[in-house]
MMTF fields as JSON, N, C-alpha, C and O atoms, coordinates in Angstrom:
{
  "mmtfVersion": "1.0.0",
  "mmtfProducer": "UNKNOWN",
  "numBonds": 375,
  "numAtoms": 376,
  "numGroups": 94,
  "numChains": 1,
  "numModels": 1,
  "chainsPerModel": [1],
  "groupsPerChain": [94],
  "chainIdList": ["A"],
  "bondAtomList": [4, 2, 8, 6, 12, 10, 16, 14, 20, 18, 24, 22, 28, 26, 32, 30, 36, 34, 40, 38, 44, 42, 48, 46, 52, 50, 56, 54, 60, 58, 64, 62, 68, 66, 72, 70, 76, 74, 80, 78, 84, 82, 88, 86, 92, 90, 96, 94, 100, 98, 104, 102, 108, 106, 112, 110, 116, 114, 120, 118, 124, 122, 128, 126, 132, 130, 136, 134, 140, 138, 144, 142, 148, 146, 152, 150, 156, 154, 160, 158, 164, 162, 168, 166, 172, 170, 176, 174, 180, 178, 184, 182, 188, 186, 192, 190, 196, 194, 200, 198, 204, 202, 208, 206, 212, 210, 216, 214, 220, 218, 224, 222, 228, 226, 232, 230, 236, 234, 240, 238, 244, 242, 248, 246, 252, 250, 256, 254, 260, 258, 264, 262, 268, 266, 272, 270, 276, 274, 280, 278, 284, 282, 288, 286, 292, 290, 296, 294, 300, 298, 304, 302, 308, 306, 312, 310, 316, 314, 320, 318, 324, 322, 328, 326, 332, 330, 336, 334, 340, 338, 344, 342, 348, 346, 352, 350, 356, 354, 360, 358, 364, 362, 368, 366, 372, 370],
  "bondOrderList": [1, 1, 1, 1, 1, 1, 1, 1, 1, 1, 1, 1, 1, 1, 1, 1, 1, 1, 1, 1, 1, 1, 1, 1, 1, 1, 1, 1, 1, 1, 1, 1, 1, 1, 1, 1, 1, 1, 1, 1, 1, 1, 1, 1, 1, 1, 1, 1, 1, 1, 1, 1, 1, 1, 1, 1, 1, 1, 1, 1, 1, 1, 1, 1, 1, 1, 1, 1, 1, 1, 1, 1, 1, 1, 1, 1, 1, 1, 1, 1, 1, 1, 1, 1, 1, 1, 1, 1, 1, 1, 1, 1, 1],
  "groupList": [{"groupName": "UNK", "atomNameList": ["N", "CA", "C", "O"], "elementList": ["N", "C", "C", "O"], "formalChargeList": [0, 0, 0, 0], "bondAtomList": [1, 0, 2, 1, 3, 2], "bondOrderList": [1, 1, 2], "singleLetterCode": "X", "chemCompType": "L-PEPTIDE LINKING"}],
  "groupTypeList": [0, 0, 0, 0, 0, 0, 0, 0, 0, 0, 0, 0, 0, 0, 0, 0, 0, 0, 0, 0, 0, 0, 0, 0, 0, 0, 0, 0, 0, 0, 0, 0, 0, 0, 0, 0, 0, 0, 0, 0, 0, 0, 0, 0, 0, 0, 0, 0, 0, 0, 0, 0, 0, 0, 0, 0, 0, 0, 0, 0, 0, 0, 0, 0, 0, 0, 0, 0, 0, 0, 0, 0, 0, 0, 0, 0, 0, 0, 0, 0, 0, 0, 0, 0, 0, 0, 0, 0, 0, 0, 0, 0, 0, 0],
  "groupIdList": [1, 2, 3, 4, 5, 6, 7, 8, 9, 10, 11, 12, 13, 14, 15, 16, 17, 18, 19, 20, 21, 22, 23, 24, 25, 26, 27, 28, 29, 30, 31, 32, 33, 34, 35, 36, 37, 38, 39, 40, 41, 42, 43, 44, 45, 46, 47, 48, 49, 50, 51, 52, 53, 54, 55, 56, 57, 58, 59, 60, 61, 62, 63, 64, 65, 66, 67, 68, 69, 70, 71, 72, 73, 74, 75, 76, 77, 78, 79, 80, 81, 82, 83, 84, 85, 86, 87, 88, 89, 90, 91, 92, 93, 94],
  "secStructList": [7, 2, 2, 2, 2, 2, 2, 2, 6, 6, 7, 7, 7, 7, 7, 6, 6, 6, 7, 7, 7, 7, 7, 2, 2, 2, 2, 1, 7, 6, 6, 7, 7, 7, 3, 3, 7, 7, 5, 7, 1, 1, 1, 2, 2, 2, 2, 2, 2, 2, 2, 2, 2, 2, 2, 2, 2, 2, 7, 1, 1, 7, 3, 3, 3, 3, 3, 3, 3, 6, 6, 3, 3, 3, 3, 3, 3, 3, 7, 1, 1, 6, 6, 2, 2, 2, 2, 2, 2, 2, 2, 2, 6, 7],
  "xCoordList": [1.525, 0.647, -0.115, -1.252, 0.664, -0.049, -1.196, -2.131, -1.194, -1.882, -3.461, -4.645, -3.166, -4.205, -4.994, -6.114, -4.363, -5.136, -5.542, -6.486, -5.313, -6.295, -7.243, -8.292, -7.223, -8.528, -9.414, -10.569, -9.034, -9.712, -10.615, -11.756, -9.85, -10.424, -11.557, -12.25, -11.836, -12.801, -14.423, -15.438, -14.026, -15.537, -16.002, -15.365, -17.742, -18.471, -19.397, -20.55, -18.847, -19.454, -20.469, -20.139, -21.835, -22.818, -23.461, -23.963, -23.418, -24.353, -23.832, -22.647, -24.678, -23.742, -24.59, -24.923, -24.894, -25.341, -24.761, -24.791, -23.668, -22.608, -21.237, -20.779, -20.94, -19.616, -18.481, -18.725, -17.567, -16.83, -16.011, -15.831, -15.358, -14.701, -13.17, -12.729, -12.551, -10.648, -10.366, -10.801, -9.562, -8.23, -7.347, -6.569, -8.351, -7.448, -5.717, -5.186, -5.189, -4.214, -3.2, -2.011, -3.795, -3.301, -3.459, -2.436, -4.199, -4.387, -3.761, -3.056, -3.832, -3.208, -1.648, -1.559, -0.806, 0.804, 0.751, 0.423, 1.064, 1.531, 2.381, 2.022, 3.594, 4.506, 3.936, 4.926, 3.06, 2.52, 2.349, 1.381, 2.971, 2.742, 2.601, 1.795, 3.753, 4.261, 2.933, 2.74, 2.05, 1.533, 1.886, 2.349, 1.9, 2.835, 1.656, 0.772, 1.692, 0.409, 1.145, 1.521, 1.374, 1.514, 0.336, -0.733, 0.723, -0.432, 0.512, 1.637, -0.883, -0.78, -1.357, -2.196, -0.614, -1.652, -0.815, 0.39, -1.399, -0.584, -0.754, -0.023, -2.049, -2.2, -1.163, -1.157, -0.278, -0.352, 0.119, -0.36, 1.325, 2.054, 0.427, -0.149, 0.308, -1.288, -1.82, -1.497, -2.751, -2.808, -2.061, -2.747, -0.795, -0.025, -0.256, -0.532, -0.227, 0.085, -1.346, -1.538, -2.003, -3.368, -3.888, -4.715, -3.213, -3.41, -2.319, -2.779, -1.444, -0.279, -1.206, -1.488, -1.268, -1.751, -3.34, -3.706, -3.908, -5.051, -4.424, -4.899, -3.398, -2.807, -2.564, -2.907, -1.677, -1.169, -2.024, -1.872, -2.997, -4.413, -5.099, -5.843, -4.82, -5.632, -4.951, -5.333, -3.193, -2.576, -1.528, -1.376, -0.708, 0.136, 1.497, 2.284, 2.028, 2.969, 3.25, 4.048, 2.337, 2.563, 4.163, 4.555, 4.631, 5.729, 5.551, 5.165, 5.936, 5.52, 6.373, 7.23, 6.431, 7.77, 7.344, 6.956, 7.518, 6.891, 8.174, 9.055, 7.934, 8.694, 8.456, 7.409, 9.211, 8.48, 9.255, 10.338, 8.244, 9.322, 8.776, 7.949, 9.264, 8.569, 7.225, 6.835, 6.299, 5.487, 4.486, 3.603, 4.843, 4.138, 4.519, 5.732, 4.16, 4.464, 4.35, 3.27, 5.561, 5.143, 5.106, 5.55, 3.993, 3.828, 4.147, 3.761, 4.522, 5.282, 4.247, 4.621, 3.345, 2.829, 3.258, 2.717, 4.054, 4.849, 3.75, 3.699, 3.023, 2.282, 2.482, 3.005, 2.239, 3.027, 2.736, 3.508, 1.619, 0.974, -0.089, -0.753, -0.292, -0.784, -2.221, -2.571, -3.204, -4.432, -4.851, -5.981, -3.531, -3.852, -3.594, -4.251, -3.081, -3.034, -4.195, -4.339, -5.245, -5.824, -7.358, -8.328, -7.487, -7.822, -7.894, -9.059, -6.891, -6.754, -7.511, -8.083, -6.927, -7.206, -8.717, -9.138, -9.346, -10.281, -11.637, -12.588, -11.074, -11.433, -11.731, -12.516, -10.61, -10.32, -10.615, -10.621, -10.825, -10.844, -9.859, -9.65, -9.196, -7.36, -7.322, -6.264],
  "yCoordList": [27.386, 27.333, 28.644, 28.677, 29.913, 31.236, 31.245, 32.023, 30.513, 31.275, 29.842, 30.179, 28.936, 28.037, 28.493, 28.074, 29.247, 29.885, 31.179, 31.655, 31.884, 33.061, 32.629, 33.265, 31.384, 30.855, 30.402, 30.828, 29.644, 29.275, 30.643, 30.558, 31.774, 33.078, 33.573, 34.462, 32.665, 33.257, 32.378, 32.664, 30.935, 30.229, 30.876, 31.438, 30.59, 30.988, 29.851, 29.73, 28.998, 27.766, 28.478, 29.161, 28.519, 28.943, 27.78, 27.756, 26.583, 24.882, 24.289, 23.958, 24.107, 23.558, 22.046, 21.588, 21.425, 20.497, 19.455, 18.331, 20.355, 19.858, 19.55, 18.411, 20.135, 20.391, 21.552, 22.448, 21.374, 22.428, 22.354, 21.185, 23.393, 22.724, 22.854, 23.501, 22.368, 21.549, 21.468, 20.588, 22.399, 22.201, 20.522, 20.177, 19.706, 18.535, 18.067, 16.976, 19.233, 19.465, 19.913, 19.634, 20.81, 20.904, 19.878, 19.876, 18.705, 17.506, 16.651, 16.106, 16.048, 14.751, 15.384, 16.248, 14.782, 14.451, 13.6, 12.437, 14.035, 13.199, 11.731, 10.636, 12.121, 11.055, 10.883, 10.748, 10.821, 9.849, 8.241, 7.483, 8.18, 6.272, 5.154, 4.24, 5.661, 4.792, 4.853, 5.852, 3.729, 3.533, 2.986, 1.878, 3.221, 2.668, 2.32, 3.139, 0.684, 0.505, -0.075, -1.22, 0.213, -0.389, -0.965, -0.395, -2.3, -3.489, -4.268, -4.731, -4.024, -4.303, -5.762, -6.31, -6.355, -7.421, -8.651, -8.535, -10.018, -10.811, -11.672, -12.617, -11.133, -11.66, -10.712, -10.794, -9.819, -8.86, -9.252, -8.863, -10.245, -10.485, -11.491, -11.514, -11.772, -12.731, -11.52, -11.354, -10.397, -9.381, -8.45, -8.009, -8.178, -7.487, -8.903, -8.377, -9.715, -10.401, -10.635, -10.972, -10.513, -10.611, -9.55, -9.635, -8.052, -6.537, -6.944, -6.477, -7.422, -7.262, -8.717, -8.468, -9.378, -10.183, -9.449, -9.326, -9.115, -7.688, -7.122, -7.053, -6.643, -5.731, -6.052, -5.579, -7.258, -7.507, -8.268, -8.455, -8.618, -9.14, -8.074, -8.3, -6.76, -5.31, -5.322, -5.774, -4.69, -3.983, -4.964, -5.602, -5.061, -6.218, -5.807, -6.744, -4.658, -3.825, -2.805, -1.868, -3.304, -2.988, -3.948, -5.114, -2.743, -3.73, -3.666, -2.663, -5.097, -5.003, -5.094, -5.962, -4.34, -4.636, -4.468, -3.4, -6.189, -6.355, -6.586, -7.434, -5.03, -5.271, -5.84, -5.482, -6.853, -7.744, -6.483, -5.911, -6.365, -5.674, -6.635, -7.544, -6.253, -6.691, -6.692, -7.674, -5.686, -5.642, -4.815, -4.003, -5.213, -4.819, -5.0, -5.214, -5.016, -5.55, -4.123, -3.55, -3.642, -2.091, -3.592, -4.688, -2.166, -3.082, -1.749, -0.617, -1.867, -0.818, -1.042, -2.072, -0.553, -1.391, 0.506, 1.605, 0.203, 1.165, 0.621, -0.416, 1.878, 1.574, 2.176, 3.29, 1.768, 2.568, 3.95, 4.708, 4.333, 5.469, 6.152, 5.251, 7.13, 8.011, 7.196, 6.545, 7.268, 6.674, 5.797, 5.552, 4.971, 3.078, 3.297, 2.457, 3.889, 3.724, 4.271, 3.936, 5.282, 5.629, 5.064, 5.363, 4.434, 3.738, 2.466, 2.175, 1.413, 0.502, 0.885, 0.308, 2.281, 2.971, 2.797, 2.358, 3.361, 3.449, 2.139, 2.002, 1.369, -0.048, -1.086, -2.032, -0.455, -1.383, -0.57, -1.074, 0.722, 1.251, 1.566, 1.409, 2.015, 2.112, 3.74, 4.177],
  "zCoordList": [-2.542, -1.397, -1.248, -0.778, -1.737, -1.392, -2.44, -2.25, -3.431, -4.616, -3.63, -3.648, -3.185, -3.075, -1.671, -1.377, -1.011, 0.377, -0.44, 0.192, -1.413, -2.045, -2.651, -2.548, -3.508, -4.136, -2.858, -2.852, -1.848, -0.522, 0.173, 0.626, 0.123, 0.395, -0.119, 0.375, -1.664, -2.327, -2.436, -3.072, -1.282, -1.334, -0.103, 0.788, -0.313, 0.377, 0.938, 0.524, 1.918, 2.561, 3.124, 4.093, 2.725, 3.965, 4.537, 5.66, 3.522, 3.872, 5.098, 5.141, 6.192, 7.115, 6.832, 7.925, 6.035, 5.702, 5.439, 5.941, 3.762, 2.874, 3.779, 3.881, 4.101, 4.546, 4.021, 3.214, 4.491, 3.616, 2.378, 2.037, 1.457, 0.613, 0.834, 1.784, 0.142, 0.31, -0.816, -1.559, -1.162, -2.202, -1.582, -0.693, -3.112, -2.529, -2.694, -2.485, -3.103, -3.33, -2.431, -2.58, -1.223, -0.214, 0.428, 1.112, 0.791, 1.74, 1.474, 2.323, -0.408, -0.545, -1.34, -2.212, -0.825, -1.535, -2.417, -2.18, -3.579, -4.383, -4.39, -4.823, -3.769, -2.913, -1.612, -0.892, -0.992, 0.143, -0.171, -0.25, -0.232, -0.928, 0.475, 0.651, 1.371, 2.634, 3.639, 4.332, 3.664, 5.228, 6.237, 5.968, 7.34, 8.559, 9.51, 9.758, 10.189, 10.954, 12.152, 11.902, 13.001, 14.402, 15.122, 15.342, 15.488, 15.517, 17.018, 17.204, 17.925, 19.371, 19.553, 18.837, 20.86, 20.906, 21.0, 20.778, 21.355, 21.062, 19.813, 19.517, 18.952, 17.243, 16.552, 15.324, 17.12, 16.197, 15.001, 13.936, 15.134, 13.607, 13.056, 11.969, 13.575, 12.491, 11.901, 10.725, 12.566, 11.9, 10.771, 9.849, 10.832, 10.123, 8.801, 7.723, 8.747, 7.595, 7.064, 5.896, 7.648, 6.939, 6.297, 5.389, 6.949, 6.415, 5.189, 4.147, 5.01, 4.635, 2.915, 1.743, 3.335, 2.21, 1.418, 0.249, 2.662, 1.531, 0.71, -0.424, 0.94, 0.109, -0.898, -1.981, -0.547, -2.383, -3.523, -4.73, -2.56, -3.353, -4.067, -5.021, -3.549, -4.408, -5.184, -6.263, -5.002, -5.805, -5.591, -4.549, -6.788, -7.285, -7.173, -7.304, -6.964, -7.239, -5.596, -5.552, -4.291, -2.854, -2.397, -2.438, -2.018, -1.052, 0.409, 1.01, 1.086, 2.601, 3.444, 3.274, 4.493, 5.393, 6.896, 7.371, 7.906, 8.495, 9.214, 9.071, 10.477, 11.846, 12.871, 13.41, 13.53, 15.059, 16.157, 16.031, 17.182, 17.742, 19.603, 19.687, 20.33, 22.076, 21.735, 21.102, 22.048, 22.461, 21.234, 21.509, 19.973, 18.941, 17.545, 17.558, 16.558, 15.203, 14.342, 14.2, 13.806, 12.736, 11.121, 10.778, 10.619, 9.483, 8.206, 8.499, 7.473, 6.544, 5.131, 4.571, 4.56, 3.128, 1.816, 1.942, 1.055, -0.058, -1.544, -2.205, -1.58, -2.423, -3.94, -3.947, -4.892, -6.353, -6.496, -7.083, -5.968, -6.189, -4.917, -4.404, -4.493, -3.213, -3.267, -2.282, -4.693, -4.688, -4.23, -3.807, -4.296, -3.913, -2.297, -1.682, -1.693, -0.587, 0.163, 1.339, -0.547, -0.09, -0.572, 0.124, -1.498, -1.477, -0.876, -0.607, -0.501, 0.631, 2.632, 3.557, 2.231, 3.573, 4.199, 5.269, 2.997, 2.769, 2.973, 3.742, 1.834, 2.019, 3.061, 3.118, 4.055, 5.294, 6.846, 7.969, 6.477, 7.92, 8.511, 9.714, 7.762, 8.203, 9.048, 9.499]
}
């Protein structure tokens, strides 16, 4: 982490146009795989399974784990790899 905040020390963002730059290495985890969606409402389990069937229509190899709870549905989607999830994320507005 020390050696990636000294290289960070050494850009010179002046574009307020561009944006800034990110060691995407500090942002994304490797093992981030797990997305967790808590889904309100009284569709919610209709929702969770429809997020939940996107999924395995992308990636073939997502596991899903769909909690009922009172007053909301957690939806669990374990993806093989950090990309695919962020990718899905991505895709859907997550």
């Amino acid at each position: 982490m020390k050696k990636i905040v000294e290289q960070q020390d050494n850009v010179n963002d002046t574009c307020t146009d561009c944006g800034s730059f990110v060691d995407i290495g500090a942002v994304i985890d490797e093992h981030d795989t797990l997305l967790s969606l808590s889904i309100e409402g009284d569709d919610a389990n209709e929702k969770a399974q429809q997020i939940a069937e996107k999924a395995r229509q992308r990636f073939s190899h997502v596991e899903v784990n769909i909690n009922e709870q009172q007053d909301k549905v957690e939806l669990n989607l374990t993806f093989s790899v950090t990309v695919e999830k962020m990718l899905f994320q991505l895709e859907n507005g997550l």
